[in-house]
Backbone as JSON Lines, residues from 0, in Angstrom:
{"i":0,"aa":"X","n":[0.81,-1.2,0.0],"ca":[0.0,0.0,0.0],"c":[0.85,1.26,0.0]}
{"i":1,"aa":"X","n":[2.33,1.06,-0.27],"ca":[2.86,1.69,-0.23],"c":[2.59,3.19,-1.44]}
{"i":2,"aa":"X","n":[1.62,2.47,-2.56],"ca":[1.1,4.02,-3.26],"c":[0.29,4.95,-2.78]}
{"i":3,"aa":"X","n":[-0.64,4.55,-2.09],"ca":[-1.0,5.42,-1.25],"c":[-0.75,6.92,-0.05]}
{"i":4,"aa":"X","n":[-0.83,8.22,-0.99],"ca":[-0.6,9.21,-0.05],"c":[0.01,8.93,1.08]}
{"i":5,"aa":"X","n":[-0.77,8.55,1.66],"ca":[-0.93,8.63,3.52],"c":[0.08,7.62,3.97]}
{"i":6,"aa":"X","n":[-0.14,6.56,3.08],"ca":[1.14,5.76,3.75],"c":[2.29,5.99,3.35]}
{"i":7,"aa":"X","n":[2.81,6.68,2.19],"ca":[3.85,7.05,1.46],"c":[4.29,8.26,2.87]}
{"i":8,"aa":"X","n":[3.53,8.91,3.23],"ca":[3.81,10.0,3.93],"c":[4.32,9.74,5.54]}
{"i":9,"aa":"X","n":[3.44,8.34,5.9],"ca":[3.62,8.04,7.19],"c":[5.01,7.73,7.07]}
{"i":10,"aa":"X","n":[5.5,6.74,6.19],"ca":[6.32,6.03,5.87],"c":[7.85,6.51,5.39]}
{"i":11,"aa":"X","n":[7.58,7.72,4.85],"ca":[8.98,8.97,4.8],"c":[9.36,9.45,6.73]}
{"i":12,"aa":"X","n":[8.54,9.92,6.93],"ca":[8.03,10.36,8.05],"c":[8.8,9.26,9.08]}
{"i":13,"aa":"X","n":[8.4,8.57,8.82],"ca":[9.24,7.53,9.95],"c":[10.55,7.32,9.63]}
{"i":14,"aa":"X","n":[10.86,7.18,8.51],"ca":[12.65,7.18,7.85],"c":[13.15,8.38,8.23]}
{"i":15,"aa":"X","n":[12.43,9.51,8.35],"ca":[13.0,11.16,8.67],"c":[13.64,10.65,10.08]}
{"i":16,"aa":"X","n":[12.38,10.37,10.55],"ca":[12.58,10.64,12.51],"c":[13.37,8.86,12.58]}
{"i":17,"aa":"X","n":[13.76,8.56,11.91],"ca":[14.63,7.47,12.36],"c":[13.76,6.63,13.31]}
{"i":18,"aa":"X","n":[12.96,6.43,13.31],"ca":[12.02,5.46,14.13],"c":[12.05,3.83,13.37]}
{"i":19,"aa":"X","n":[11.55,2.77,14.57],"ca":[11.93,1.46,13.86],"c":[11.2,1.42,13.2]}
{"i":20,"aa":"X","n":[10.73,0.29,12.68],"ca":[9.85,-0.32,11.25],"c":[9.41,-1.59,11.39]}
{"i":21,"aa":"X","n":[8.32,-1.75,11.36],"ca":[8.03,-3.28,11.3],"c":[7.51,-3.47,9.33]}
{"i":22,"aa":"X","n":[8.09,-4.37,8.79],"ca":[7.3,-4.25,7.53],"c":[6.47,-5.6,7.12]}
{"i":23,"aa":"X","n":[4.94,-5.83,6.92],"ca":[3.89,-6.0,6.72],"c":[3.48,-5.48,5.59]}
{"i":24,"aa":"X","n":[3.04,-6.95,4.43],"ca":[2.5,-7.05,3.31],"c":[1.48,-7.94,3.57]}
{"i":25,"aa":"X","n":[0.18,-7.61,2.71],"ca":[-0.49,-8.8,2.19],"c":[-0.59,-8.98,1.2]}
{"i":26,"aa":"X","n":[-0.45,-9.98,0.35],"ca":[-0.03,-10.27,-1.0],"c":[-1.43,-10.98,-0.95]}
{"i":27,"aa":"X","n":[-2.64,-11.02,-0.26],"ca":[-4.0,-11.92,-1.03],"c":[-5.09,-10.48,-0.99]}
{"i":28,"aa":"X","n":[-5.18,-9.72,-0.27],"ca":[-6.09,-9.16,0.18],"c":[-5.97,-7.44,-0.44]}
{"i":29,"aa":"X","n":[-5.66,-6.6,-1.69],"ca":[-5.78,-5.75,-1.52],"c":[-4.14,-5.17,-1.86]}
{"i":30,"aa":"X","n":[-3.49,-6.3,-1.75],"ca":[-2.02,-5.94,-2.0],"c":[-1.38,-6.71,-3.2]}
{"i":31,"aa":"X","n":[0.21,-6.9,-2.83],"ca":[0.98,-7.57,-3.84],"c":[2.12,-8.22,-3.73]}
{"i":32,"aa":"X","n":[2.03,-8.92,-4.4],"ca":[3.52,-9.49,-4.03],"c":[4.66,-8.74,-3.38]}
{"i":33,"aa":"X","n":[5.44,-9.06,-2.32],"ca":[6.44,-8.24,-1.85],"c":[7.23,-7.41,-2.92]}
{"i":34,"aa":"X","n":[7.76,-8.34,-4.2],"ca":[8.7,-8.29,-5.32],"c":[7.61,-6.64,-5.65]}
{"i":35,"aa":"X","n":[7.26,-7.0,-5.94],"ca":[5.92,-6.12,-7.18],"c":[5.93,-4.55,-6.01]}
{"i":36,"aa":"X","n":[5.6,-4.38,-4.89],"ca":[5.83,-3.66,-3.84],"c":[6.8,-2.61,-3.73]}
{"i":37,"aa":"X","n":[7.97,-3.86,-3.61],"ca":[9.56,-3.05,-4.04],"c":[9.76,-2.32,-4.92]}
{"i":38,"aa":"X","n":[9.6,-3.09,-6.44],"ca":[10.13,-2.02,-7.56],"c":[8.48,-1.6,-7.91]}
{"i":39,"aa":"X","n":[7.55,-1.76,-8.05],"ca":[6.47,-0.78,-8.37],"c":[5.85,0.3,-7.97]}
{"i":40,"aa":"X","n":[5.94,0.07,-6.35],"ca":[5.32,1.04,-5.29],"c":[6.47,1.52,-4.65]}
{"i":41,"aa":"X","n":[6.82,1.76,-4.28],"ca":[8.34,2.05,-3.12],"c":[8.79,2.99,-4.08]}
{"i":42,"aa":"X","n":[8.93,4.48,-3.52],"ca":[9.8,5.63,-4.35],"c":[10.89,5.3,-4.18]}
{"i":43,"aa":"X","n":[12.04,6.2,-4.76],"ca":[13.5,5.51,-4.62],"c":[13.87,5.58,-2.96]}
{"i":44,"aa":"X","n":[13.38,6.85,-2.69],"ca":[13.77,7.16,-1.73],"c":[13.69,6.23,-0.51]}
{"i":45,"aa":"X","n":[12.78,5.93,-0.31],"ca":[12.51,4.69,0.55],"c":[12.93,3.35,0.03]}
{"i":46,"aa":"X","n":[13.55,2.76,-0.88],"ca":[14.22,1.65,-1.18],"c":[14.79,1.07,0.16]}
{"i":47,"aa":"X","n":[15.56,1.99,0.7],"ca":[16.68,1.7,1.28],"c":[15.8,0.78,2.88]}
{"i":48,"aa":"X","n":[14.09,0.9,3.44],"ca":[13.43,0.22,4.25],"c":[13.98,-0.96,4.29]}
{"i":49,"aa":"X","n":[13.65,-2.01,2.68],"ca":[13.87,-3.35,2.6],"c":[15.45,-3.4,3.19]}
{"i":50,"aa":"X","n":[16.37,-2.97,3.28],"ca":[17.5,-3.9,3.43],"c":[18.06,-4.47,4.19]}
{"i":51,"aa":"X","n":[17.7,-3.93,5.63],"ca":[18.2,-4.36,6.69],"c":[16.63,-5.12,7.49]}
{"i":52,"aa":"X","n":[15.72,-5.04,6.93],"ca":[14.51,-5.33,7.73],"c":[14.12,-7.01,6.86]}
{"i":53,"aa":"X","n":[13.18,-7.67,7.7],"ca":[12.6,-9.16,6.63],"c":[11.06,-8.64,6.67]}
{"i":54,"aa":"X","n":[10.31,-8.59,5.35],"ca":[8.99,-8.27,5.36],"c":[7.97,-9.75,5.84]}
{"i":55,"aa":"X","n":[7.19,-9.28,6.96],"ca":[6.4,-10.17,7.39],"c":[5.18,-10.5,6.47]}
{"i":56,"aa":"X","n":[4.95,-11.48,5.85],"ca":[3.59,-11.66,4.86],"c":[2.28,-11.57,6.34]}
{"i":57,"aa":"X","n":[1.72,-11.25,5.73],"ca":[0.38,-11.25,6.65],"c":[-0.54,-12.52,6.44]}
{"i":58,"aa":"X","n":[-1.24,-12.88,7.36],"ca":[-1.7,-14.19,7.11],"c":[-2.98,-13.61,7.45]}
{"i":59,"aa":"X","n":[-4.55,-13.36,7.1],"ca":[-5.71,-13.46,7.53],"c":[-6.54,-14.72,7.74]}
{"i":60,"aa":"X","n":[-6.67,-14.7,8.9],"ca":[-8.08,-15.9,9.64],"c":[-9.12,-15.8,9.86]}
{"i":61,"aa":"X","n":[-10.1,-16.18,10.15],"ca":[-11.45,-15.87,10.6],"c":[-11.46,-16.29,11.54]}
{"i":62,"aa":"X","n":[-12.17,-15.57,12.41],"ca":[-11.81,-15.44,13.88],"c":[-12.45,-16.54,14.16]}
{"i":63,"aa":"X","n":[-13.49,-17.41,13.6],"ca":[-13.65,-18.27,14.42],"c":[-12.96,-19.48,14.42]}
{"i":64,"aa":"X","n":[-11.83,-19.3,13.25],"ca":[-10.91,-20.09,13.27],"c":[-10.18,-20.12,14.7]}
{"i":65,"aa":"X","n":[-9.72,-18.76,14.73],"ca":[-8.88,-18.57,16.01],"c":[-9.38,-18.64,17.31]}
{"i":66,"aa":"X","n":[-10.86,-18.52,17.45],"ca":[-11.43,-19.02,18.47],"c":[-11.65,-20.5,19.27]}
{"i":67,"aa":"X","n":[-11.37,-21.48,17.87],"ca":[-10.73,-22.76,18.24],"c":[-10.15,-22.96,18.54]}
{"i":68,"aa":"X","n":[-9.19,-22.61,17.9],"ca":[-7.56,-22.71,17.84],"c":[-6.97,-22.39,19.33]}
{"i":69,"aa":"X","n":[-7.48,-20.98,19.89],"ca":[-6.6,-20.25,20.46],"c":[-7.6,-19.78,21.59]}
{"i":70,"aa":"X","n":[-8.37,-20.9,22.39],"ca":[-9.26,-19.76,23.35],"c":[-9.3,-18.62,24.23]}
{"i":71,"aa":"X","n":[-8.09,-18.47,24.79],"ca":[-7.85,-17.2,24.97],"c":[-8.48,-15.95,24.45]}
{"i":72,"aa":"X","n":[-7.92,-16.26,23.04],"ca":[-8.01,-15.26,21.85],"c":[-9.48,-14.75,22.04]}
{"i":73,"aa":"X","n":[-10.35,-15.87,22.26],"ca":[-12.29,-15.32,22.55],"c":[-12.23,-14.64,23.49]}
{"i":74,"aa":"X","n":[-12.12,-15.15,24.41],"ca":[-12.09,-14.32,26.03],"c":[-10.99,-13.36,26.05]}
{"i":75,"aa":"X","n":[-10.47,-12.48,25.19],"ca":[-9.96,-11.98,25.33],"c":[-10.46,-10.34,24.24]}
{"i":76,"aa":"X","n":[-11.1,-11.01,23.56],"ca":[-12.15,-10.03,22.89],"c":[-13.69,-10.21,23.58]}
{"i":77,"aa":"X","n":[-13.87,-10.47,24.05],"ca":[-15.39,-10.64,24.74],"c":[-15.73,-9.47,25.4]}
């Protein structure tokens, strides 16, 4: 989502002020392949995010998956 205004802006913005980075893609939902990300979306300027960081793919569940899975996870949104 890196074409996006707002995140382009958040995202300078945080390289300015030297703040950490977590980096988060979804490649099913709305996004793209990491590859496609890098050289399509990503100004030059921000290239330099990927190199020292590993991009986390995002995984989406349905919660009532995770409500099986993970009961806590219910009682913990309840």
């Amino acid at each position: 989502m890196l074409c996006r205004a707002d995140c382009l802006r958040e995202a300078k913005s945080a390289v300015d002020k030297a703040k950490p980075l977590v980096l988060v893609y979804d490649p099913v939902r709305g996004g793209a392949p990491l590859e496609v990300i890098k050289q399509d979306e990503c100004p030059g300027e921000l290239q330099g995010i990927f190199e020292d960081r590993k991009a986390i793919e995002w995984h989406r569940i349905k919660v009532l998956v995770a409500q099986r899975s993970c009961p806590q996870y219910s009682r913990a949104c309840a």
